[in-house]
ZAMARGU-4260 file (C-alpha; in steps of 0.2 Angstrom, whole numbers, plus 5000, padded with zeros to 4 digits):
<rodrens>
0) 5690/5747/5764 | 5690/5748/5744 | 5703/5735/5733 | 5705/5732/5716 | 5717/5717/5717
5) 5716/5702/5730 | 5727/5703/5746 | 5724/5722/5748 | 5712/5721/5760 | 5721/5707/5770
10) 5735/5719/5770 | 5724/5734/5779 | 5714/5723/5790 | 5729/5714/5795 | 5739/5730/5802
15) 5722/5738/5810 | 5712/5721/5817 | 5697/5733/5816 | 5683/5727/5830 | 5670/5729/5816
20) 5667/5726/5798 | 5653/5731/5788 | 5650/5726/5771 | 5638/5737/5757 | 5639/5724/5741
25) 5647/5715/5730 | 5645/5716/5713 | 5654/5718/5695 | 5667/5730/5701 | 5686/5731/5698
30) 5678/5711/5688 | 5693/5716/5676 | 5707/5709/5689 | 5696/5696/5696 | 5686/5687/5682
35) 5670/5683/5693 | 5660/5691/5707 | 5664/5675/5714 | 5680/5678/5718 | 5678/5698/5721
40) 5670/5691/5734 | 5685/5680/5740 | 5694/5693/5740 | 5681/5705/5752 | 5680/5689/5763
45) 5699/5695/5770 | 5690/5707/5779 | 5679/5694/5789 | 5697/5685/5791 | 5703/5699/5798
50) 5694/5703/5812 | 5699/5705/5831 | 5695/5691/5840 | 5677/5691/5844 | 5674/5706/5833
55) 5656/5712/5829 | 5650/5709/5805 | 5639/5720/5799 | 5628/5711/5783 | 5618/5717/5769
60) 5604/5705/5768 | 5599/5706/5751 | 5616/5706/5746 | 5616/5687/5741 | 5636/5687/5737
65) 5636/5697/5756 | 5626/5682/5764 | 5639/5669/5753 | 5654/5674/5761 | 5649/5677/5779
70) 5644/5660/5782 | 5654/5649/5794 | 5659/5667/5801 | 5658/5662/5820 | 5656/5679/5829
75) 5642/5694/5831 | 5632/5693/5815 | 5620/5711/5813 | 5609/5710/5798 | 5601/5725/5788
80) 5588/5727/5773 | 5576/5732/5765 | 5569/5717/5756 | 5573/5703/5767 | 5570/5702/5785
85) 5586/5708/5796 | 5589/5716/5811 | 5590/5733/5804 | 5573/5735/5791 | 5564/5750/5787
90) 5547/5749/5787 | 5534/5765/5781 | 5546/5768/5765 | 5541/5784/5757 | 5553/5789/5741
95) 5554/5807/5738 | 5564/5807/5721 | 5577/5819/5723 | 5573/5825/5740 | 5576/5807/5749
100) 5568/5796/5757 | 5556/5797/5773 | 5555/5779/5781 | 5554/5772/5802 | 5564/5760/5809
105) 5563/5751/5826 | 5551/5764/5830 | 5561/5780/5823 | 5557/5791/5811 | 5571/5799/5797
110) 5569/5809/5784 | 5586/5806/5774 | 5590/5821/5763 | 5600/5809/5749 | 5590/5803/5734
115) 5587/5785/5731 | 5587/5766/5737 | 5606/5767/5737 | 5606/5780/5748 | 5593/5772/5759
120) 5606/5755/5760 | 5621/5766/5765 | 5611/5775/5780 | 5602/5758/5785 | 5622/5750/5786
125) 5627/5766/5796 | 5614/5763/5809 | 5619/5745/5813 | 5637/5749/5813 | 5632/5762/5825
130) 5621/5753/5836 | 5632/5737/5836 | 5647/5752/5844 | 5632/5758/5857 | 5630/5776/5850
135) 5613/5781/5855 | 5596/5785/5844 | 5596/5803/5848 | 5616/5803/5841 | 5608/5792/5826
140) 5596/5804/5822 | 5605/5821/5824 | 5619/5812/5813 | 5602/5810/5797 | 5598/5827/5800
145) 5615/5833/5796 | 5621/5822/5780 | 5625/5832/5765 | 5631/5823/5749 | 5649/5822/5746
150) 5656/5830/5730 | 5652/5823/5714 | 5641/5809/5724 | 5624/5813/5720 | 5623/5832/5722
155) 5610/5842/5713 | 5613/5859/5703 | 5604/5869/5697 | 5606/5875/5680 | 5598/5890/5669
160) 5582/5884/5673 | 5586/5864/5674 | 5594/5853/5687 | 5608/5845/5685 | 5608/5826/5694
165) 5631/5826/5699 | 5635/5807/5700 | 5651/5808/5692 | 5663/5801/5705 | 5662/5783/5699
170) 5652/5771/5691 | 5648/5754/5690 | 5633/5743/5683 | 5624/5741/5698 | 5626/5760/5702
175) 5619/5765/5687 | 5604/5755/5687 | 5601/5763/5704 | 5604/5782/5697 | 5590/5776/5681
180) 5578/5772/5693 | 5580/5788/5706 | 5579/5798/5687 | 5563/5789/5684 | 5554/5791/5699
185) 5560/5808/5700 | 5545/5825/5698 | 5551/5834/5682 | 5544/5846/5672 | 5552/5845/5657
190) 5563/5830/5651 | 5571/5817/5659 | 5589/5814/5651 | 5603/5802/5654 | 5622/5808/5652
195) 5630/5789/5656 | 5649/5786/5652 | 5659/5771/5650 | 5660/5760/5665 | 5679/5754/5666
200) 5686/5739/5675 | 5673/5727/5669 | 5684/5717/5661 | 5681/5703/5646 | 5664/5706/5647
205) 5663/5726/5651 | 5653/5729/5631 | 5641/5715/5639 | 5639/5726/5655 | 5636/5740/5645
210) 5623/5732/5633 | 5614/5725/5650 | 5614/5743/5657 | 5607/5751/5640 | 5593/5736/5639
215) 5589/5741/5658 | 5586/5760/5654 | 5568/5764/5659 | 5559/5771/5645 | 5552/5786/5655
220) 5569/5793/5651 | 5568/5805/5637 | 5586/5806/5630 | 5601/5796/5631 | 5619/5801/5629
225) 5631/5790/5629 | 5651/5796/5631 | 5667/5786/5626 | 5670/5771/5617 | 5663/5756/5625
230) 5646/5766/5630 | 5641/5764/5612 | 5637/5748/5618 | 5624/5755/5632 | 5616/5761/5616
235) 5616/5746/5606 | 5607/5740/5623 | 5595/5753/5622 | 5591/5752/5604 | 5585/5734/5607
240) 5572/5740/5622 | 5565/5750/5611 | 5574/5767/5611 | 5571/5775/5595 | 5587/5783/5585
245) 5578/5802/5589 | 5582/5798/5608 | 5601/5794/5608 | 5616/5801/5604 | 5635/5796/5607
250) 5651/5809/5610 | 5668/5803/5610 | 5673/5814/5626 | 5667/5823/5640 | 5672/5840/5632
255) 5661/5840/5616 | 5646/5831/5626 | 5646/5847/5636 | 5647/5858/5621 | 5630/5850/5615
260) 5624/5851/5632 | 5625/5867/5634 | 5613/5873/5619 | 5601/5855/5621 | 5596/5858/5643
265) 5579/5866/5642 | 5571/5874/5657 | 5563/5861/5668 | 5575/5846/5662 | 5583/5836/5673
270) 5600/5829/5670 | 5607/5814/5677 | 5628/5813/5674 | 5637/5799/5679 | 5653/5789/5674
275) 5668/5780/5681 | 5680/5795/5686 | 5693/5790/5673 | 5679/5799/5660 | 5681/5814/5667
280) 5663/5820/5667 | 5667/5832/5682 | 5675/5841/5670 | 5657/5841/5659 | 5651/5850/5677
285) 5664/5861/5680 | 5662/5866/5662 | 5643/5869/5663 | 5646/5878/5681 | 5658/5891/5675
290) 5648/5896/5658 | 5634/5900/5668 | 5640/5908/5681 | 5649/5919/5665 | 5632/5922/5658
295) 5623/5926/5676 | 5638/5941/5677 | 5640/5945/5660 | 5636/5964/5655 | 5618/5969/5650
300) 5613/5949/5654 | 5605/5953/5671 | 5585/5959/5672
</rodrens>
């Protein structure tokens, strides 16, 4: 279940009593309405009090806001991880970059298609959730086989040559310093460039958040460019990590970032694009999408 404001969660869970609740994380998201992840926290523990009666948590172990608020919870507690012991941990991790991850658990062996850690901590909650229900290992792994990324979430493109890395759906501190290290770790031929737009709903301290993000940039990453008002600060970040001038550029929209982008994509880049949705850096894909598709049919352009 996803909230902004406190009592919307206790208004869902309330009306469905659902038999199991599974929680991700907890971080600095939708911080605007609440003022600390403390009390974002407060908030997600409605779910925990809205449980049937002798219903079934699921727990992200290294999740230490998760842990906070599930203590004193009375009922079936199933734990997952990757960096503290739980019920659900992988072991034999091997990170593919952008063609996933490959890892065994309990025995079983997955080759998960999605790219990153994030990724990873999504399936690993899937499996408890599923096993805590009693679906079966073989369902399980037919179910890994078959994931796809939804749309904007983390779907690769390619592009004249390049790759295009789609995050643009939503964006959050957290989030981000996730996609920076899947763009770091990531095989590329050419450069490695970071489209990042402003992260909203980060309330007094969102320039703050942004200046963390830029200071946490990897400095593998060959360009960064920042889009809208507030990631100037990601670049003022940047600049103090050691980000030369030559390796950052700001645009005010989505629109003329695209124009830039079109002409500054080599062959062999790779291009991660993310932003909270009201940026509207889909638009920057859907842009880059239709002119190429204009170019691969224009007359006299095809060999």
């Amino acid at each position: 279940m996803g909230m902004n404001h406190k009592g919307e969660i206790a208004t869902l869970a309330g009306l469905t009593r659902p038999d199991v609740g599974v929680y991700t994380n907890i971080g600095p998201v939708h911080i605007e309405f609440f003022g600390t992840i403390e009390k974002i926290g407060e908030a997600k523990r409605e779910l925990l009090e809205n449980l049937a009666p002798n219903g079934t948590v699921v727990l992200n172990v290294d999740n230490e806001y998760v842990m906070n608020i599930s203590r004193g919870f009375e009922g079936r507690k199933i734990t997952y991880g990757i960096d503290h012991p739980a019920d659900f941990r992988p072991t034999h991790i091997v990170e593919r970059g952008l063609f996933g991850t490959r890892f065994t658990l309990q025995g079983h062996m997955f080759d998960l298609s999605l790219p990153g850690r994030h990724n990873l901590e999504n399936l690993l909650a899937a499996i408890a959730t599923a096993r805590s229900i009693g679906i079966s290992w073989e369902g399980i792994e037919r179910g890994v086989r078959e994931v796809k990324p939804a749309y904007h979430r983390g779907v690769v493109i390619p592009w004249r040559g390049a790759r295009l890395y789609d995050d643009t759906y939503n964006s959050n501190p957290y989030a981000l310093s996730r996609a920076f290290a899947l763009l770091e770790q990531a095989d590329v031929q050419g450069r490695r460039i970071a489209v990042i737009g402003d992260m909203l709903e980060l309330g007094d301290r969102e320039l703050e958040y942004h200046r963390e993000a830029g200071r946490g940039i990897p400095n593998d990453i060959d360009v960064v460019i920042a889009v809208g008002k507030r990631s100037k600060a990601l670049l003022e970040g940047a600049r103090q990590a050691g980000f030369s001038d030559q390796r950052l550029h700001h645009f005010d929209d989505a629109e003329s970032a695209a124009a830039f982008l079109e002409s500054f994509i080599e062959p062999g880049d790779l291009v991660l694009i993310k932003a909270s949705r009201g940026i509207a850096l889909d638009r920057m894909i859907d842009r880059l999408t239709t002119r190429q598709l204009t170019t691969d049919n224009a007359p006299g352009e095809r060999h």
